[in-house]
Each structure stands twice: as structure tokens, then as C-alpha cells.
DRENDO-1510 file (C-alpha; in Angstrom, 1 decimal, always signed):
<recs>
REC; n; res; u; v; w
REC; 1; UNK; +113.8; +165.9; +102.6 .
REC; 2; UNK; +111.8; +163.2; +104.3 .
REC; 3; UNK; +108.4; +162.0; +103.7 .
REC; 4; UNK; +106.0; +163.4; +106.6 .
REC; 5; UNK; +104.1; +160.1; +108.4 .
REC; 6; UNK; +100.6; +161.5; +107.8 .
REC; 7; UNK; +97.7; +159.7; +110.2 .
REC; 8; UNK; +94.1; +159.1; +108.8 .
REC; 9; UNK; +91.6; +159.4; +111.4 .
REC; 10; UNK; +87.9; +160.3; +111.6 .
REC; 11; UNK; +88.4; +160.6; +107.7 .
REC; 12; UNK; +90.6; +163.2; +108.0 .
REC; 13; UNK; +94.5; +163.3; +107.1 .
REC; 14; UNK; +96.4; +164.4; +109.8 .
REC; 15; UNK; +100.4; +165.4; +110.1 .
REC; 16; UNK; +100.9; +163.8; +112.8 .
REC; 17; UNK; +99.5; +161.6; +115.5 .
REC; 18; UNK; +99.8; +165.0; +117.9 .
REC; 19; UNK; +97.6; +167.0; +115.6 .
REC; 20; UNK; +95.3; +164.0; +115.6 .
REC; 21; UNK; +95.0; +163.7; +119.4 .
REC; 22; UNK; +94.4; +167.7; +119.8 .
REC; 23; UNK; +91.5; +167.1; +117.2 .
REC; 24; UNK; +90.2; +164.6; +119.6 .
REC; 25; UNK; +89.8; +166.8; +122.4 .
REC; 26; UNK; +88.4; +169.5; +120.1 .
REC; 27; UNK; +86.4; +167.0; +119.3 .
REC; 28; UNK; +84.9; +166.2; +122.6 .
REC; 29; UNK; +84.6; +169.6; +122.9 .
REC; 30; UNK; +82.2; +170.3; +120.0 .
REC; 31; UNK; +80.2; +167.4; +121.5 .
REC; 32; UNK; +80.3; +168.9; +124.8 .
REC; 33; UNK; +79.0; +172.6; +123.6 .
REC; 34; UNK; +81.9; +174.2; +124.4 .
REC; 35; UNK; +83.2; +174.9; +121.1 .
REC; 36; UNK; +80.6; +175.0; +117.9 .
REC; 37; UNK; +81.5; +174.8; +113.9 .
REC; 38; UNK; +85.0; +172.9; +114.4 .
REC; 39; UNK; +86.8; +172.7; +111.1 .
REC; 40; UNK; +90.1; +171.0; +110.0 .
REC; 41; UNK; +92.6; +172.4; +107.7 .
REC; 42; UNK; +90.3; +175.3; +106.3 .
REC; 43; UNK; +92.0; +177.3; +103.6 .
REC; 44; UNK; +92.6; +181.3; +103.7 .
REC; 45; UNK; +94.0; +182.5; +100.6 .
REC; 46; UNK; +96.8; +185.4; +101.4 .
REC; 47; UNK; +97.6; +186.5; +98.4 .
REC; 48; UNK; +95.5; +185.9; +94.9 .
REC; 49; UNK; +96.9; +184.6; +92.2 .
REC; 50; UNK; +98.6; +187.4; +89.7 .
REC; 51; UNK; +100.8; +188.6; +86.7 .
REC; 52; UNK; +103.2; +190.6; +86.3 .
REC; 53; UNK; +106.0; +191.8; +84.4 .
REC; 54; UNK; +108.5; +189.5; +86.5 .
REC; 55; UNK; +105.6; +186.6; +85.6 .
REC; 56; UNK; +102.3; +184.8; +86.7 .
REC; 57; UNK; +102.3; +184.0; +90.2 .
REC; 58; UNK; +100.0; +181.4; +92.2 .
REC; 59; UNK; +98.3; +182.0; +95.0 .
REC; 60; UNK; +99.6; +182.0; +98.8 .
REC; 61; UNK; +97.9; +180.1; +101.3 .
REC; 62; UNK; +97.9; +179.1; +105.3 .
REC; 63; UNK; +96.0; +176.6; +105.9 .
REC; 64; UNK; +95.7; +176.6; +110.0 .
REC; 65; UNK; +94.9; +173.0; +111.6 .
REC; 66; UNK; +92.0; +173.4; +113.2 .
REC; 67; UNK; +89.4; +176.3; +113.0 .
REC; 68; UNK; +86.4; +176.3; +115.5 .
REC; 69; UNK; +83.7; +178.7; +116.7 .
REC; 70; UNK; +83.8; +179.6; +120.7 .
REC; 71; UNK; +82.0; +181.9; +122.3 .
REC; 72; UNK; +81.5; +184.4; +119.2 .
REC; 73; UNK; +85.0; +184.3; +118.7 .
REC; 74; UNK; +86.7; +182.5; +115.6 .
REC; 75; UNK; +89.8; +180.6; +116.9 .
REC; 76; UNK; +92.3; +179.4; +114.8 .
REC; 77; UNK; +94.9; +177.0; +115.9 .
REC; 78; UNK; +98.1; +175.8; +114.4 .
REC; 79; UNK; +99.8; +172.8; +115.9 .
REC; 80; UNK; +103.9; +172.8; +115.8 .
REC; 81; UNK; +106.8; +171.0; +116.5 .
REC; 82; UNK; +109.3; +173.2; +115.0 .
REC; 83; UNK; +107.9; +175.9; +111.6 .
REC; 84; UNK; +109.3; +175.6; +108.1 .
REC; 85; UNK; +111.2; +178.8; +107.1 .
REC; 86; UNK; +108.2; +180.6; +105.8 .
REC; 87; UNK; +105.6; +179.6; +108.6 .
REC; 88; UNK; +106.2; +183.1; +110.1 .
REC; 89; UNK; +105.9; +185.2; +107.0 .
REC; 90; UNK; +102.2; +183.3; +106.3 .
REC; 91; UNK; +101.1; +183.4; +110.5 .
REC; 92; UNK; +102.2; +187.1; +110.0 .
REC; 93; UNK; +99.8; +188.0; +106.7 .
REC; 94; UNK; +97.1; +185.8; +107.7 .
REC; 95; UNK; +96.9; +187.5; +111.3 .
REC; 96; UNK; +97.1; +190.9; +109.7 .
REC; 97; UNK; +94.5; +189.9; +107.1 .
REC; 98; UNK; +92.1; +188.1; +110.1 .
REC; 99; UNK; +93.1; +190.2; +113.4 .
REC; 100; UNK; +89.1; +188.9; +114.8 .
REC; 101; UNK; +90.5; +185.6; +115.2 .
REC; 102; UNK; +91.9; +184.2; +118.2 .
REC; 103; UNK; +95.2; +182.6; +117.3 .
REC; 104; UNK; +96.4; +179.5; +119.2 .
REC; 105; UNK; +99.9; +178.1; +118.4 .
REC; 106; UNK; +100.1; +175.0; +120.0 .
REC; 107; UNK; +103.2; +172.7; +121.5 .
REC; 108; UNK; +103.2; +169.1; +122.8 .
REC; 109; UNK; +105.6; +167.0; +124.6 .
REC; 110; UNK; +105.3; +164.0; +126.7 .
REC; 111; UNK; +105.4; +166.1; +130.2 .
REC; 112; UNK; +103.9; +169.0; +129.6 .
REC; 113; UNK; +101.1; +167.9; +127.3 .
REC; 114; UNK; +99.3; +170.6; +124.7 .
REC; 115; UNK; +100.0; +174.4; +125.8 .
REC; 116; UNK; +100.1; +177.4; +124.0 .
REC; 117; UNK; +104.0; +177.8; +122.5 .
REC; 118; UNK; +104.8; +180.5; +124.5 .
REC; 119; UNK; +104.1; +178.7; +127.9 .
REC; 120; UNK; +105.8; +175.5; +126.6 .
REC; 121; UNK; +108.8; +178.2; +125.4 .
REC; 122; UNK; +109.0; +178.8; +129.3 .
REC; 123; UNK; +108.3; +175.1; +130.4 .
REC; 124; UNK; +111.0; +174.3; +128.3 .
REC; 125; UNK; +113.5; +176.8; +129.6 .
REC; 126; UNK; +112.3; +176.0; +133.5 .
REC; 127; UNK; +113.1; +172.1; +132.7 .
REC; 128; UNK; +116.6; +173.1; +131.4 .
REC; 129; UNK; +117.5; +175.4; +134.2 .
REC; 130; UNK; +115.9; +172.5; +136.8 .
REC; 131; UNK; +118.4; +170.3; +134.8 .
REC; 132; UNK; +121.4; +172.6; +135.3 .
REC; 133; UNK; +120.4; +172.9; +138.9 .
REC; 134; UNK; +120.4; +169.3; +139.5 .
REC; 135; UNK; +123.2; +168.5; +137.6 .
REC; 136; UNK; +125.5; +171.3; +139.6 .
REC; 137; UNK; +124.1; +169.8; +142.4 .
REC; 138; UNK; +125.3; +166.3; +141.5 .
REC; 139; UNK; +128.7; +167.5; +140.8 .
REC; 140; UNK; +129.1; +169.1; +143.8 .
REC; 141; UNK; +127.9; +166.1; +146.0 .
REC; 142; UNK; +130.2; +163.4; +143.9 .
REC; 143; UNK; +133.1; +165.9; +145.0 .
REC; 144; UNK; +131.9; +166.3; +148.4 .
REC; 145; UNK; +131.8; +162.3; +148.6 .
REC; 146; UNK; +135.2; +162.1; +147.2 .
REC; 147; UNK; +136.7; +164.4; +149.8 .
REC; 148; UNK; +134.8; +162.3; +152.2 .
REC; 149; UNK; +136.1; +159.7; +151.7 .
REC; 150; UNK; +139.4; +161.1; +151.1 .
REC; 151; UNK; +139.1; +162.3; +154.7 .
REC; 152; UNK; +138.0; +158.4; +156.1 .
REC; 153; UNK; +141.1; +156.9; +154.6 .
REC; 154; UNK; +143.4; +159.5; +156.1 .
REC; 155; UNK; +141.8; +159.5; +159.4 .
REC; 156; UNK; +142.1; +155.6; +159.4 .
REC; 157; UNK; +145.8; +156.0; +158.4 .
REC; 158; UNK; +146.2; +158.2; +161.0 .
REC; 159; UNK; +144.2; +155.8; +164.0 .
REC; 160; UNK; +146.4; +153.3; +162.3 .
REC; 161; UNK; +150.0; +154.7; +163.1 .
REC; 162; UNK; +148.6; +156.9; +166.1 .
REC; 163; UNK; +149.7; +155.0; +169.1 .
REC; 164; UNK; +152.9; +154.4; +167.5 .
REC; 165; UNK; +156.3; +155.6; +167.8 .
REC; 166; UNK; +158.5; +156.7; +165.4 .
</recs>
């Protein structure tokens, strides 16, 4: 597996430079008011650690990206590209563990920007039918300009050899 490029920033280690540029506009937002207490990469233990006959176990964490205080309401917000194979399992328990908190699950690409996952879920899918539509359409004018000019160069056959007799 590959090494993740981790970004330093504001003294913080960050995953990437997406999750750093969403802590900058949290950021501005703390210093605007609007959001109180922000707090990066704040650890909720799921499960303790234990033993048991099968043998000791260590704890089981989820550590959200960003944690911040809005309006009363704790929000919690996780910032993905694509989710290992036990992301789910860990959203799952630590939402069933913390159902007060407002959970945010966050996307980014170039033209959409930051929106929640299930938004860019539907961007996504609107940008791949919009695709399919244009490239249909394109099909159907290159064969439309084919036939076209199929047609021209019969037509001018036919002006060609119209006055004459056979």
C-alpha cells in the first residue's frame, strides 16, 4: 500500500491538502462566530480495550476530521475521497454511540467544490448522464454530417451528368 502525502499546516497534520483547505474555511468560520470550539482529529473511543477467552483486544477508535460547536449542536465532519473497508462499520458505532451530533460526510472535486457526499453522489451521477447526453448527441450529429455530405457528393454527381444523354 502507498504512503499517504500528509500536509502540515497551522501545526496540524493533515491527509490531504482537501482536508486542509476545509479546515481553512472552518477556520474563518470560528473567526467569524459562526462556528465556536473547532477541533481537529478529536478521538472517540468505540469500543474499550478488553480480554477475553479468544485474547486481549485494543481499543477501537474514529477519529472524525474536524469536530466544532454550532449553534448548540456538536457537528462532526469526516472528509472523503473514497472509505477504507471498515470506515462504515466505525461511522456506524460512533453515530449510534453519539446520535446528538450532526454528522457531515464531506466530498470535493474541482467543479463542484465541498458538499455533503450525498449531494456530490448526485452531482456526480448528473455530470455522467450530461456526459452520456452530449456524447449521444455528438454521435448522432457526426452521422448526420456524414449523410450530409454523403447527399452533397451525390447531388453534385447528379448536376454533373444531369444535362447529359446517355
Amino acid at each position: 500500500m502507498a504512503k499517504k502525502l500528509q500536509v502540515y499546516y497551522d501545526g496540524i497534520i493533515f491527509d490531504s491538502e482537501i482536508e486542509k483547505g476545509y479546515y481553512i474555511i472552518l477556520k474563518e468560520k470560528e473567526l467569524k462566530n459562526e462556528i465556536q470550539h473547532l477541533e481537529c482529529h478529536k478521538e472517540y473511543i468505540l469500543i474499550p480495550p478488553f480480554s477475553c477467552k479468544n485474547g486481549t483486544f485494543s481499543c477501537m477508535k474514529y477519529t472524525p476530521d474536524f469536530v466544532y460547536l454550532q449553534d448548540g449542536e456538536t457537528h462532526a465532519v469526516e472528509i472523503k475521497g473514497f472509505a477504507r473497508s471498515d470506515f462504515e462499520i466505525r461511522k456506524k458505532l460512533f453515530l449510534y454511540q453519539h446520535q446528538e451530533i450532526v454528522y457531515h460526510l464531506i466530498a470535493y472535486s474541482k467543479g463542484t467544490g465541498y458538499m455533503e457526499m450525498k449531494d456530490y453522489k448526485k452531482a456526480r451521477r448528473q455530470i455522467v448522464i450530461n456526459n452520456e447526453i452530449q456524447r449521444r448527441a455528438k454521435k448522432i450529429q457526426d452521422e448526420k454530417d456524414k449523410l450530409i455530405s454523403k447527399r452533397n457528393r451525390h447531388s453534385a454527381i447528379v448536376e454533373k451528368y444531369k444535362d447529359k444523354k446517355l
